[in-house]
C-alpha positions as CSV (number, residue, x, y, z in Angstrom):
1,X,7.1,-62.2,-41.0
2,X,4.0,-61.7,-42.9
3,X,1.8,-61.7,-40.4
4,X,4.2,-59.0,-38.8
5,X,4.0,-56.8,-41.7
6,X,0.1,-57.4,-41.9
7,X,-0.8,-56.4,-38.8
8,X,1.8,-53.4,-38.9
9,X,-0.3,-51.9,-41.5
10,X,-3.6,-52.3,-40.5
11,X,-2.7,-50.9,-37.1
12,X,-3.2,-47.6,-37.9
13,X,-6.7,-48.1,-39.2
14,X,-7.5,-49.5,-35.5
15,X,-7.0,-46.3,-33.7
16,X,-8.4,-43.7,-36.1
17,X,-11.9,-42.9,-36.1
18,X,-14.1,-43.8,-38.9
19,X,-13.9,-41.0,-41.6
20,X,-17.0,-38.2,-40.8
21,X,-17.7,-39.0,-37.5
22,X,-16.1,-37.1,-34.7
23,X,-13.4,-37.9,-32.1
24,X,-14.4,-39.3,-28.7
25,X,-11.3,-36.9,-27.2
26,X,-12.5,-33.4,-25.5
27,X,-10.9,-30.7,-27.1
28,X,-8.6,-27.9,-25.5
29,X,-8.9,-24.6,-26.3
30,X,-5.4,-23.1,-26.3
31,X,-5.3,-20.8,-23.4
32,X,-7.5,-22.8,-21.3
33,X,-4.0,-23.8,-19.7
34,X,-3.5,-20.4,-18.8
35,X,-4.4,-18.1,-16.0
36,X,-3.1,-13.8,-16.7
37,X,-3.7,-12.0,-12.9
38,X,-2.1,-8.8,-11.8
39,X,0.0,-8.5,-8.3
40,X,0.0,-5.5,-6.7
41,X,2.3,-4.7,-4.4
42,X,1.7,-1.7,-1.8
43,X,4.1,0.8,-0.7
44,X,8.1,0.0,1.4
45,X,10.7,2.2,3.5
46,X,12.7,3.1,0.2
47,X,11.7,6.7,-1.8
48,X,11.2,4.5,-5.1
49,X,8.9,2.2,-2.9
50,X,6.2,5.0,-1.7
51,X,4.5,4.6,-5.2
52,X,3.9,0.9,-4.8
53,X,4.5,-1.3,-7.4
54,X,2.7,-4.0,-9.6
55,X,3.3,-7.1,-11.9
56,X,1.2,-9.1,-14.4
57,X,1.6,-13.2,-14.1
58,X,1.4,-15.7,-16.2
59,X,0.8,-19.2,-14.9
60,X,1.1,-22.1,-17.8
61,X,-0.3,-25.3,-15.5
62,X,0.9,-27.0,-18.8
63,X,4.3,-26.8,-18.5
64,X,3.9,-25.8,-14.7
65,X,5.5,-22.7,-15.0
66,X,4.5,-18.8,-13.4
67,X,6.6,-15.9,-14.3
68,X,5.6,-12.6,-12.8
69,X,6.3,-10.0,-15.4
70,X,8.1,-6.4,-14.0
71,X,7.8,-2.9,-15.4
72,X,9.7,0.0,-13.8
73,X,12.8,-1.9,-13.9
74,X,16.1,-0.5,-12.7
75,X,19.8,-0.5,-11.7
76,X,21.9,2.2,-9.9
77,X,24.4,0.7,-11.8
78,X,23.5,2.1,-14.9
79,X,25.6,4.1,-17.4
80,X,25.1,7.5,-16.0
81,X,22.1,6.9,-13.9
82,X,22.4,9.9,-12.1
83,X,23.0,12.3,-14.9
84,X,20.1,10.7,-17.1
85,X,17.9,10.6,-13.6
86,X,18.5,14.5,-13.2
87,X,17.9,15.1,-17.1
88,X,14.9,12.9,-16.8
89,X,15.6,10.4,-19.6
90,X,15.8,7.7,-17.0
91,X,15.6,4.0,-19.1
92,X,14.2,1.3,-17.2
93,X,12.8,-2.1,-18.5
94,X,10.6,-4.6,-17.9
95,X,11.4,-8.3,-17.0
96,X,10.2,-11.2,-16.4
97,X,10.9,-13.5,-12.7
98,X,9.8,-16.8,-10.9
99,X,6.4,-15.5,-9.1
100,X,7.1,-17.2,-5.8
101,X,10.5,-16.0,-5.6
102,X,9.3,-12.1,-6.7
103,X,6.6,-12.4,-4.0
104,X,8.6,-13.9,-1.1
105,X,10.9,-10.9,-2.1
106,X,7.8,-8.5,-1.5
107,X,6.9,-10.3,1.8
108,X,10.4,-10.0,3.2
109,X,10.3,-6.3,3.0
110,X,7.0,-6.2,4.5
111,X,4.9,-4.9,1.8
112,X,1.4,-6.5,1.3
113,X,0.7,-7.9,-2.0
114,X,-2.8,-8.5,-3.4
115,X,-3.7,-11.1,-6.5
116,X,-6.9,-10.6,-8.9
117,X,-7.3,-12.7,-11.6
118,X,-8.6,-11.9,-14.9
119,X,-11.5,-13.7,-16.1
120,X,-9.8,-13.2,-20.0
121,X,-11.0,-15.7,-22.9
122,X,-8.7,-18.1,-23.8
123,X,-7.4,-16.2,-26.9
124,X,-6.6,-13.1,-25.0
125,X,-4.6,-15.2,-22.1
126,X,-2.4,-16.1,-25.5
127,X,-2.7,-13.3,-26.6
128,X,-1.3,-11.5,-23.8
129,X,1.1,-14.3,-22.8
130,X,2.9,-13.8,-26.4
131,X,2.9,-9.7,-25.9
132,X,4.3,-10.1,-22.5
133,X,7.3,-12.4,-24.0
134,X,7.8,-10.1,-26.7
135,X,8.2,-7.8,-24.8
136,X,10.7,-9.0,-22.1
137,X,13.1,-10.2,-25.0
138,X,16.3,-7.8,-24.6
139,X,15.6,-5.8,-27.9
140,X,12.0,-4.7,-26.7
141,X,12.4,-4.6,-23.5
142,X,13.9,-0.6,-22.5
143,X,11.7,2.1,-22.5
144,X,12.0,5.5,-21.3
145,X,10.5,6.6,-17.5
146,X,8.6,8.4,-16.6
147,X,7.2,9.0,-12.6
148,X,3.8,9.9,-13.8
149,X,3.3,9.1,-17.3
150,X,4.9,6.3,-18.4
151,X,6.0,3.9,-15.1
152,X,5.3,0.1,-14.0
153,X,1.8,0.9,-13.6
154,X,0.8,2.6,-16.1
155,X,2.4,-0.2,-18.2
156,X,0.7,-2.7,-16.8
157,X,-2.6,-0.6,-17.3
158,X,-1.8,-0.3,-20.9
159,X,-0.8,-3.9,-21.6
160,X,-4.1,-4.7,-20.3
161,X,-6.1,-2.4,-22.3
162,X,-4.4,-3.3,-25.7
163,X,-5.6,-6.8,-25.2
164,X,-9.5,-5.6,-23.8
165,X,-9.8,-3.5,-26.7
166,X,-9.7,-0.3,-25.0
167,X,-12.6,-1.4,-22.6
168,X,-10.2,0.1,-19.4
169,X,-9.5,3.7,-20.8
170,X,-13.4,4.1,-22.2
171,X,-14.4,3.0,-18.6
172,X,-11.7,5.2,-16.5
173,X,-12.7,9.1,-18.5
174,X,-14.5,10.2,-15.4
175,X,-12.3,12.6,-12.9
176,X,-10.1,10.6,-10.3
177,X,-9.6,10.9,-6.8
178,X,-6.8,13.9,-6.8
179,X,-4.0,15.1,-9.1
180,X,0.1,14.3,-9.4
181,X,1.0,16.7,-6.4
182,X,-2.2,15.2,-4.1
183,X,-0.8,11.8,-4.0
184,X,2.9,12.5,-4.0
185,X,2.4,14.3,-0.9
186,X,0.2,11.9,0.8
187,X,2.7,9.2,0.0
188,X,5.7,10.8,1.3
189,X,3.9,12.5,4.6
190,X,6.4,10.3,6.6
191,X,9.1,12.4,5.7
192,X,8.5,16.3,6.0
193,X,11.8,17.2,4.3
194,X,11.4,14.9,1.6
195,X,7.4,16.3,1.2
196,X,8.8,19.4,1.3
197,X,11.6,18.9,-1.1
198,X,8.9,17.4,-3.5
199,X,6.3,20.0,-3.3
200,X,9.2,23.0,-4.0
201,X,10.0,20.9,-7.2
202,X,6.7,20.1,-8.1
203,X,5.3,23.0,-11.1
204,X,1.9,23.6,-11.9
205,X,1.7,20.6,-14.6
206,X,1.1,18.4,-11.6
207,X,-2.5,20.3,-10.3
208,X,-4.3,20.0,-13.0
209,X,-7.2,17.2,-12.5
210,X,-6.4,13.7,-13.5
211,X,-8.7,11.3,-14.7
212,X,-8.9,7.6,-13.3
213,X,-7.2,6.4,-16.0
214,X,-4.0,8.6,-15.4
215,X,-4.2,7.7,-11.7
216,X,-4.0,4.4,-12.4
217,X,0.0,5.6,-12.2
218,X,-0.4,4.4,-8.7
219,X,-0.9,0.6,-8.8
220,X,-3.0,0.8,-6.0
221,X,-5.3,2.9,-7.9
222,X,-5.8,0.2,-10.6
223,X,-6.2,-2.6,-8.3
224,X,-9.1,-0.6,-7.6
225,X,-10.2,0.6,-10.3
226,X,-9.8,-2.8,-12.2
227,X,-12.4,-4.2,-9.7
228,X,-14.9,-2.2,-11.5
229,X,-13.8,-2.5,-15.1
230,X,-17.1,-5.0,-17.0
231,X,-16.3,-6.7,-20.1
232,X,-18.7,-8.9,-22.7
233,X,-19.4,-11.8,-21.3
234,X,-20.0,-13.8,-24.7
235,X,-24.0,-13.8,-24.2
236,X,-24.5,-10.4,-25.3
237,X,-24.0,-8.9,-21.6
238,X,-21.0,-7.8,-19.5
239,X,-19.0,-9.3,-16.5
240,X,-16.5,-8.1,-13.9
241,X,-13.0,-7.9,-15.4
242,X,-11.9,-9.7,-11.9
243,X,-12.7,-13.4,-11.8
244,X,-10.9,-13.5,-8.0
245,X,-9.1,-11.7,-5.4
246,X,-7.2,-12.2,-2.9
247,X,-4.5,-11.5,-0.4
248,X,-1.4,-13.0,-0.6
249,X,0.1,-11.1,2.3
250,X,-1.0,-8.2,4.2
251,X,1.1,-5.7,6.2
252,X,0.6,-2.7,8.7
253,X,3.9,-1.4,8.1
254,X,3.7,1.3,6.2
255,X,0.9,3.2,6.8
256,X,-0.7,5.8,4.2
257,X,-3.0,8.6,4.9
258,X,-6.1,9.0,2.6
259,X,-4.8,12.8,2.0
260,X,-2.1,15.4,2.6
261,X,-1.5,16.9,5.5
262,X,-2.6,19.8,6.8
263,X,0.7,21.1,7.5
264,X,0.1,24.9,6.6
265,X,0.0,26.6,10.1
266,X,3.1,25.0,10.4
267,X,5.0,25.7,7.5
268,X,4.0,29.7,8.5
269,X,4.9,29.2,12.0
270,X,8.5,28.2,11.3
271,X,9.0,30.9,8.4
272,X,8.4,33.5,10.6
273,X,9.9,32.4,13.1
274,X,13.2,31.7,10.7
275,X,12.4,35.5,9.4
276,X,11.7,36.8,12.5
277,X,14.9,35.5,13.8
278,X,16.9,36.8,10.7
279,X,15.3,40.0,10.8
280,X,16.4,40.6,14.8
281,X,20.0,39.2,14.6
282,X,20.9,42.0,11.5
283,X,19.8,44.6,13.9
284,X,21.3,43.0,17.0
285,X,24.6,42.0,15.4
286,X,25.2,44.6,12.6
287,X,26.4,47.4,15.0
288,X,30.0,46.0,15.2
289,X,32.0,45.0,12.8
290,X,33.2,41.7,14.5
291,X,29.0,41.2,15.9
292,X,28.2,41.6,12.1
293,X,29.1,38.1,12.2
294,X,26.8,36.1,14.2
295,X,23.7,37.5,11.3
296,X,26.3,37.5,8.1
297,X,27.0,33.9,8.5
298,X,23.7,32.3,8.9
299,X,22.4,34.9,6.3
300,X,25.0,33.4,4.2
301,X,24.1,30.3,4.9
302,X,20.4,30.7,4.2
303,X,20.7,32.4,1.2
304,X,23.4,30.0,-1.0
305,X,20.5,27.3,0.3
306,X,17.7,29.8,-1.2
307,X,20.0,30.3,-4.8
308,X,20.8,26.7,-5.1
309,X,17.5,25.6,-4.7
310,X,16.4,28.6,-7.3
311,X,19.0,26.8,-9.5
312,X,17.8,23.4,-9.0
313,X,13.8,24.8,-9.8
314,X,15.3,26.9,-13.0
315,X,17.1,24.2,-14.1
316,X,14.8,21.1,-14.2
317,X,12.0,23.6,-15.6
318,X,14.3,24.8,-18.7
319,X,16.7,22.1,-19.4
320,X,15.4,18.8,-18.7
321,X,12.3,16.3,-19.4
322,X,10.7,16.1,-16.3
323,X,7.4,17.4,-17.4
324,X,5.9,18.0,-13.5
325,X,8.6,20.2,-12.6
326,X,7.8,22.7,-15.5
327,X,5.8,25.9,-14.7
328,X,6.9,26.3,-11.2
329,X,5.6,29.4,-9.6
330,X,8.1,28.1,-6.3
331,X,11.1,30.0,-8.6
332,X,9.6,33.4,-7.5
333,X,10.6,31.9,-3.6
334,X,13.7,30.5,-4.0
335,X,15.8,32.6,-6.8
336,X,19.2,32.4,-8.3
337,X,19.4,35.8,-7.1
338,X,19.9,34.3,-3.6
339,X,23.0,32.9,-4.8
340,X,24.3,36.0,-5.6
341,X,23.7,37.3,-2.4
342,X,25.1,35.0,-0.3
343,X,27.7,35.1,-2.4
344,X,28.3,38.7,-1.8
345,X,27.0,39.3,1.9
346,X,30.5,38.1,3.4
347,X,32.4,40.9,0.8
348,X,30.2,43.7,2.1
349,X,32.3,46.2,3.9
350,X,32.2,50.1,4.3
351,X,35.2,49.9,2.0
352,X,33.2,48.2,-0.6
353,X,30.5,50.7,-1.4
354,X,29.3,48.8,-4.8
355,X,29.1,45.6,-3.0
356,X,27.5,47.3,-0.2
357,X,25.0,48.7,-2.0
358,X,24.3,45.2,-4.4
359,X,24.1,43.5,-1.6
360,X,20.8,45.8,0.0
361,X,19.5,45.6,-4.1
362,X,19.4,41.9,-4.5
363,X,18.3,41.5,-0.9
364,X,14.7,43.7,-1.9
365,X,14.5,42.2,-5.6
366,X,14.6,38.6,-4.0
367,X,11.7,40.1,-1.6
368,X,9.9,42.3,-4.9
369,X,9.7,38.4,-6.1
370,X,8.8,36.6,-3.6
371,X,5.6,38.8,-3.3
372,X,4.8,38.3,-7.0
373,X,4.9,34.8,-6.2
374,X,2.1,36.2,-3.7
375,X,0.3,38.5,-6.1
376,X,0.4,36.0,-8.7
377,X,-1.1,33.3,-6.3
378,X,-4.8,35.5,-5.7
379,X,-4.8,35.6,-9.9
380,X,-6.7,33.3,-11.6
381,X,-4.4,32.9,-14.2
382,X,-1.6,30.2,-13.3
383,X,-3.3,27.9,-10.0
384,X,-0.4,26.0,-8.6
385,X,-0.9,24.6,-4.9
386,X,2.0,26.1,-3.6
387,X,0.5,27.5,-0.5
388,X,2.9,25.4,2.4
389,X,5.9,26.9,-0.1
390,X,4.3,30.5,0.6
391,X,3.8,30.1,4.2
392,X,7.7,29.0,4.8
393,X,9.4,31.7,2.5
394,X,7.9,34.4,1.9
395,X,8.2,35.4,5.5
396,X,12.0,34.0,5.4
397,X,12.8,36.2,2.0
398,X,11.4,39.5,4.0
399,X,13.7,38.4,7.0
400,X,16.8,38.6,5.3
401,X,15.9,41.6,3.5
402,X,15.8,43.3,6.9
403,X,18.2,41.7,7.9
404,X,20.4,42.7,5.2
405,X,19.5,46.5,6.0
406,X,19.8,46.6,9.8
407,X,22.9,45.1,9.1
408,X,24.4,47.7,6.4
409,X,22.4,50.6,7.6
410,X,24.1,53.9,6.7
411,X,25.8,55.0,4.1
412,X,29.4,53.2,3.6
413,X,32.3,55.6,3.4
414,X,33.6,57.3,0.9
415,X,30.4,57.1,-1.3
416,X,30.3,60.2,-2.0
């Protein structure tokens, strides 16, 4: 037993090193186990897809984990997700998933996905692995949306920058490559009624020149833009910010032109043809009463489409958060005074002479701003690119106006 006892206590002594002299054991650096890269994930067949999406991972090699970390977060689901989507105080959030399962998701919808990783110190891979799960935890994790300014890129972007210093916004103050409108309407060239409906909505807030750093909205834009991002290297020089790239999975399927299109000639082919056409039938059909029909209900038609739009434009300008849609020189086209026309154009009868007569007045306002719109375009005081909106109604707007008056010429009776 005492030999036990004795060798119990001097076994310690055997397997510490003598005092002052150091340990034979490497050491670790925490972090070293890590490795921070960002996913990028290029655009899908869904609207919320065309933007493209991205992620930041974190791979611990110690614990043998890899959690892909998603802004932009959201859920039709929601407590009044439609009503908070029209207001524009959308709340999304970020979360964190299994990277292999969040890219086999990506690869199933055929969207490419590209990988760089960071070539971070230690400390900052810790550093931005305990931001990351602060963030994710259920208290921190909601934020409020934002297409342009505040979405899952731009979060990414900024999570990055926090732990760099700054270095990515000092390095991205140079102009970018386009502005809000340019790239919404090369992403969504696919579909012309969607690029159209986008580009009526769209105000003047979304022309103005953006630098690199605000196009890094489109996580596309920073893959590429983070390729050329230097950072010390620890020697009194710099280094790329991107240790490594590569492709995890690449895709044809959704193809993306470098620009809008050129759809102008277009766009003024088919408004005067629509204004042409409306402009012909009020003259052909308003002879009759019962022919007054075949240009009254079309006219109709077209102009509750006009006024609700006009309401739609007015609307999101004045009363909600969207900040791209304020400004909008597009409510001079499409006016809530088209609204009241086409609700008044099936009451106007002979009978009716006030109605008759409102009717031929809201018909030449909605044309008196329509050419504002027009006047206001050659003045260097408001730019908006609103051109393909000009093209398609101002030639519809002057249609129906003649329409309107072919249709109710004369005088109705009893005027006096």
């Amino acid at each position: 037993m005492l030999a036990l006892l004795g060798f119990l206590a001097a076994a310690p002594a055997t397997t510490q090193a003598p005092t002052g002299q150091p340990s034979n054991r490497p050491t670790v650096e925490p972090g070293s186990e890590l490795t921070i890269s960002v996913l990028t994930m290029g655009v899908g067949a869904e609207v919320w897809e065309r933007f493209g999406h991205n992620a930041i991972v974190v791979e611990d090699r110690a614990r043998g984990t890899s959690v892909a970390y998603n802004y932009g977060m959201f859920s039709f689901t929601q407590e009044n997700f439609v009503l908070r989507f029209v207001q524009g105080r959308m709340t999304y959030w970020m979360e964190g998933f299994d990277t292999d399962r969040d890219l086999a998701r990506y690869v199933r919808r055929k969207r490419s996905v590209w990988q760089q990783e960071l070539d971070l110190t230690p400390a900052e891979r810790v550093a931005m692995r305990d931001a990351l799960a602060w963030n994710a935890r259920e208290e921190n994790r909601y934020y409020k949306y934002d297409y342009y300014l505040d979405n899952c890129s731009t979060r990414v972007r900024d999570a990055l920058d926090r732990i760099l210093g700054g270095a990515i916004e000092r390095q991205s103050r140079m102009p970018g490559s386009g502005s809000f409108r340019f790239h919404t309407q090369r992403l969504n060239a696919h579909n012309p009624p969607l690029y159209f409906g986008l580009t009526l909505l769209l105000g003047a807030t979304a022309d103005r020149p953006i630098t690199r750093w605000e196009e890094m909205f489109l996580p596309l834009k920073l893959r590429d833009y983070l390729r050329e991002i230097r950072i010390p290297d620890g020697a009194g020089g710099f280094k790329p910010l991107v240790r490594a790239e590569r492709v995890v999975y690449e895709s044809d399927a959704f193809p993306v032109p470098d620009a809008p299109p050129a759809w102008f000639p277009w766009f003024l082919l088919l408004g005067m043809a629509a204004g042409g056409w409306l402009a012909w039938s009020g003259r052909r059909y308003g002879t009759t009463r019962r022919g007054r029909a075949g240009f009254v209900i079309p006219a109709t038609i077209i102009a509750l489409l006009l006024g609700l739009a006009g309401t739609i434009l007015a609307g999101m300008w004045a009363f909600t958060d969207h900040v791209a849609t304020s400004h909008n020189q597009n409510v001079l086209q499409v006016t809530v005074l088209a609204l009241a026309l086409g609700l008044l154009l099936p009451l106007a009868r002979p009978s009716r002479p006030g109605v008759w007569r409102a009717v031929r007045l809201l018909a030449w306002l909605i044309v008196g701003l329509s050419l504002a719109g027009v006047v206001l375009k050659l003045l260097p005081l408001w730019h908006q690119v609103n051109g393909q909106v000009l093209a398609l109604l101002v030639p519809i707007n002057l249609g129906l106006a003649f329409g309107v008056q072919a249709a109710l010429r004369g005088e109705p009776a009893g005027s006096g």
